[in-house]
C-alpha positions in Angstrom: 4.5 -24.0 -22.7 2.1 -26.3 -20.8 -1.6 -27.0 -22.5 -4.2 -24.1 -21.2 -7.3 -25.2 -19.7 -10.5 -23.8 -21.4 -12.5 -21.1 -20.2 -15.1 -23.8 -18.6 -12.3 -25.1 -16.6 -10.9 -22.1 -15.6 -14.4 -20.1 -14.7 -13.1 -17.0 -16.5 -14.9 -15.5 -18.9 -11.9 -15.8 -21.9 -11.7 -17.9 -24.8 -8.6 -20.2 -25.7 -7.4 -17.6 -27.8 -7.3 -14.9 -25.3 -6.2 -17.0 -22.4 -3.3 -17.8 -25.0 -2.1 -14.2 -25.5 -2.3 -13.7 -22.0 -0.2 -16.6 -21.6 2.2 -15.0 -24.1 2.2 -11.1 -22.9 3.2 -13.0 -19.3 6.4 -14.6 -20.4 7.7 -11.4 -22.3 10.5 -9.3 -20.9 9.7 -7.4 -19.3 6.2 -8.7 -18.8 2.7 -7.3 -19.6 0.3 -8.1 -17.3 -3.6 -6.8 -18.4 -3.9 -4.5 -15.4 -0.3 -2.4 -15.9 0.4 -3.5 -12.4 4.5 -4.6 -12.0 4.5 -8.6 -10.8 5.2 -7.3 -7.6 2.4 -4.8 -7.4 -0.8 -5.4 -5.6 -4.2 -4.2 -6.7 -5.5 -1.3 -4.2 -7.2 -2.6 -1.0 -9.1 -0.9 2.2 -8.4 -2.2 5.5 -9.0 -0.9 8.5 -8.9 -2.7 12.7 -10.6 -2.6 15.7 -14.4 -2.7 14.0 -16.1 -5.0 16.4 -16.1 -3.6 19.8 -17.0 -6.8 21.7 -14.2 -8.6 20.8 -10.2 -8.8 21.6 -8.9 -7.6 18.3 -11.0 -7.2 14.6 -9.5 -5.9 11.1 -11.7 -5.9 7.8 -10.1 -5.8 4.7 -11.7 -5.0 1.0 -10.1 -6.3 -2.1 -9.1 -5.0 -5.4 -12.0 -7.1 -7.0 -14.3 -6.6 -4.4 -13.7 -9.3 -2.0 -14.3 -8.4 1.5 -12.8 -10.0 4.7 -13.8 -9.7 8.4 -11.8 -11.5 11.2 -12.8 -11.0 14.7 -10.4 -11.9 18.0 -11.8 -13.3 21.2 -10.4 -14.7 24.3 -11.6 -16.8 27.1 -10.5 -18.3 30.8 -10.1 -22.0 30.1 -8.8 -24.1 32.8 -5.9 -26.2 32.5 -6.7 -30.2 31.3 -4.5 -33.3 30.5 -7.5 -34.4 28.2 -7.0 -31.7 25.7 -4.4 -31.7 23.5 -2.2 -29.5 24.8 -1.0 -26.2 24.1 -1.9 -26.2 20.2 -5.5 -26.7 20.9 -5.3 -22.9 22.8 -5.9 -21.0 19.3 -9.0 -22.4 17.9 -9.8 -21.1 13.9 -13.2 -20.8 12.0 -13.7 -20.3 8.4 -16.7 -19.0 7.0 -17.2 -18.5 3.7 -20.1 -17.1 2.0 -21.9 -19.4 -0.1 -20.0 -23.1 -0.2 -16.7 -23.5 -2.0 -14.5 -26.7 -1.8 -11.5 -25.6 -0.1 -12.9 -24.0 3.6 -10.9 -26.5 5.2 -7.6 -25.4 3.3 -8.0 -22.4 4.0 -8.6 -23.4 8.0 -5.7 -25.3 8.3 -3.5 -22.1 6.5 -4.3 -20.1 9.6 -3.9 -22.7 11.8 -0.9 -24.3 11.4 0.9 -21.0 10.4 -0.2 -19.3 13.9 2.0 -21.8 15.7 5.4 -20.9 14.3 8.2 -21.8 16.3 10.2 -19.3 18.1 6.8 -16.9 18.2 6.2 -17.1 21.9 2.0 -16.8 21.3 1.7 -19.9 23.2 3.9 -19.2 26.0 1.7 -15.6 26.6 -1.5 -17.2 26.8 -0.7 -19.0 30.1 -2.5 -17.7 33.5 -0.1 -19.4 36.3 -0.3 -23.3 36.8 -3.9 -24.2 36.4 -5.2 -21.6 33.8 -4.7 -20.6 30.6 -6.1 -18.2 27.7 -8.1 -19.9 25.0 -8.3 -17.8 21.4 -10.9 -18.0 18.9 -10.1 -16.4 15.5 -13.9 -16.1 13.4 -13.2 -15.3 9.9 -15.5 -14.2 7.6 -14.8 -14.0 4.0 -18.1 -11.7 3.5 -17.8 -11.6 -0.4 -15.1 -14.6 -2.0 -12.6 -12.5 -4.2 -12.7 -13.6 -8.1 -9.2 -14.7 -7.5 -8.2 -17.1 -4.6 -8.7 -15.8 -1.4 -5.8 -17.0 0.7 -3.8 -13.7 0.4 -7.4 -11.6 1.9 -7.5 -14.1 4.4 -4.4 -14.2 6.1 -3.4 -10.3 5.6 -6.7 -9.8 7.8 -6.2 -12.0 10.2 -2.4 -10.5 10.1 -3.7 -7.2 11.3 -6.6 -8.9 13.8 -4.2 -10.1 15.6 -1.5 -7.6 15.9 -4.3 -5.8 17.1 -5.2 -7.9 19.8 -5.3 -7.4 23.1 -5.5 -9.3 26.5 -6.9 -8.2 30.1 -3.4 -7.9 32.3 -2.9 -10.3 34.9 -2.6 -9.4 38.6 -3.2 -12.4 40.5 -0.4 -15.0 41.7 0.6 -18.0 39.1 -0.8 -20.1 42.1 -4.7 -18.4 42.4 -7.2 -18.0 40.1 -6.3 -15.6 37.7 -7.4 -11.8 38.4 -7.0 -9.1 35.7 -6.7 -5.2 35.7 -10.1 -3.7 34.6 -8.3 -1.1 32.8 -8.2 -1.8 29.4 -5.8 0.8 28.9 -3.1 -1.4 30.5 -3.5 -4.2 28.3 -1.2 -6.4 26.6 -0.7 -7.2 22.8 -0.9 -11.0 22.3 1.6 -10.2 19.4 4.3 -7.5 21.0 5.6 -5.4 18.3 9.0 -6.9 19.7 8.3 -10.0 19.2 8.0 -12.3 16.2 4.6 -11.4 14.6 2.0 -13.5 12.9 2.9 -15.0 9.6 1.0 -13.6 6.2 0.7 -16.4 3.2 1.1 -14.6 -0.2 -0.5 -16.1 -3.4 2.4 -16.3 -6.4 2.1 -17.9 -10.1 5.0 -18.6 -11.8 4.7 -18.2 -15.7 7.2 -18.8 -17.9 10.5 -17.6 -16.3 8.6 -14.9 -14.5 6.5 -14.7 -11.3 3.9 -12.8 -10.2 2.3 -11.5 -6.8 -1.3 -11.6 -6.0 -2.5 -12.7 -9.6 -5.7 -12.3 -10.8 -8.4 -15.3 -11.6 -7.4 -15.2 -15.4 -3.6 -15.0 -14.3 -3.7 -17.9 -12.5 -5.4 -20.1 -15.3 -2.3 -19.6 -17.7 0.2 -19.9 -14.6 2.2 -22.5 -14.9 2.1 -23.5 -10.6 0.5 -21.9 -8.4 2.1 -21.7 -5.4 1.1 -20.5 -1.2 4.0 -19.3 0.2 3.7 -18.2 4.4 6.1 -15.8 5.6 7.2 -14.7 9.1 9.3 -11.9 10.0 12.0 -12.4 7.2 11.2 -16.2 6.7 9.5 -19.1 4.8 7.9 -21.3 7.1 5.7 -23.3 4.2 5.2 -23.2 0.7 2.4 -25.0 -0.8 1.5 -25.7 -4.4 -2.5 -25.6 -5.3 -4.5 -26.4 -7.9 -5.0 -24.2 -10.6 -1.2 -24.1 -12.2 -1.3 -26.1 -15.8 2.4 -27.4 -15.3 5.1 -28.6 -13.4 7.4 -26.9 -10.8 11.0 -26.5 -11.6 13.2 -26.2 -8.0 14.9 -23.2 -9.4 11.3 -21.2 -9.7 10.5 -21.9 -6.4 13.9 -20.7 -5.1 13.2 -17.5 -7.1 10.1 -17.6 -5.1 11.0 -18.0 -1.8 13.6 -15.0 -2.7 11.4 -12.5 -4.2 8.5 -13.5 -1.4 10.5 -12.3 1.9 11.7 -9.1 -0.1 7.8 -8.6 -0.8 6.3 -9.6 2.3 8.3 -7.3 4.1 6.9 -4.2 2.5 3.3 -6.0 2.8 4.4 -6.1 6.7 5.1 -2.6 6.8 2.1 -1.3 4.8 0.0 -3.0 7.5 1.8 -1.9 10.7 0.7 1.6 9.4 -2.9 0.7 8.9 -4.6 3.2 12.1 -1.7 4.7 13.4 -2.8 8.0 12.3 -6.3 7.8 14.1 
């Protein structure tokens, strides 16, 4: 068992003692975790899409702890430039996070650099013939910080932002300025439900010989590693480890991880495909 941190290092509100038995109750068989929930249970969220009507695409999402997330989708004409830095600069990301916390830029760079998956095709649909092409802005607003870390809030609501996002069809020639359809009826879904859709990154703490989904604050000061684990379709495309865990990794946790994370990301997939399709 690796040292626990104090409660003054951890910010939660327990002792050494109790952070001990929670410890304890975590590496049983099965496991006890304080809320009943199974490790692969999540606590009960609210989301819903389209909330902002002047922009592309929008989803707000409410945590179990009473963290609150708002991302809103806009796109704009840019014109093609060989100062820029190419394609990856077409989907620009902003972070805001109420009050200051240390790890905005983390946070950033999740989105970022998980929006760009290979073999997505997102890229390829945001070009308007030769000399134009769509620029995205993805504004996120973490409106109340969860207790816990917010990377899981953040990403499921950009997740269902952008699957909701829509863009003006083209009509022109690749060769003229670009010229769309003013019916917004016929627009198209920068993420085609046939196509490979945006990745989510789940939070997991490993404890013991056991892991756990979406742990609470007082979870992941007993956790052993902590670990950021971004998943699309049926695949890993990065696992990260943050701060927080009081131990080492062993190689066959994290295999256990990746395992357990596509079998649970693909039911988090399908819980938020359903999110308004009965309005």
């Amino acid at each position: 068992m690796a040292p626990l941190q104090t409660s003054q290092q951890t910010g939660t509100p327990l002792s050494p003692a109790e952070l001990s038995y929670l410890h304890t109750s975590l590496t049983l068989t099965p496991p006890i975790r304080p809320d009943s929930r199974t490790p692969t249970q999540f606590r009960p969220l609210f989301a819903e899409s389209d909330i902002l009507p002047s922009t592309n695409g929008s989803a707000r999402m409410i945590w179990g702890d009473g963290g609150e997330c708002i991302v809103g989708v806009k796109a704009e004409v840019e014109k093609n430039s060989i100062s820029s830095g190419g394609p990856r600069d077409w989907i620009e990301t902003n972070v805001e996070v109420s009050g200051q916390r240390d790890d905005d830029a983390f946070l950033g760079m999740t989105v970022a650099e998980s929006l760009l998956v290979p073999g997505s095709g997102v890229l390829e649909r945001l070009v308007l013939g030769e000399r134009f092409h769509w620029k995205i802005f993805v504004d996120i607003l973490l409106l109340t910080p969860p207790l816990s870390h917010p990377a899981t809030l953040l990403t499921l609501t950009t997740y269902l932002a952008l699957r909701n996002t829509f863009l003006p069809k083209l009509v022109s020639e690749a060769a003229e300025d670009p010229v769309f359809d003013d019916d917004w009826g016929n627009g198209l879904p920068l993420y085609p439900v046939d196509r490979i859709p945006p990745p989510i990154t789940l939070l997991v703490v490993n404890v013991g010989e056991n892991i756990f989904f979406d742990p609470t604050r007082e979870e992941l000061a007993v956790g052993d590693v902590v670990l950021a684990v971004s998943i699309c379709e049926k695949k890993v495309v990065g696992v990260r480890t943050l701060e927080g865990g009081s131990g080492g990794v062993k190689r066959e946790a994290v295999k256990r991880v990746i395992k357990e994370s596509c079998e649970v990301a693909e039911e988090v997939f399908s819980s938020l495909n359903g999110v308004g399709e009965g309005d």
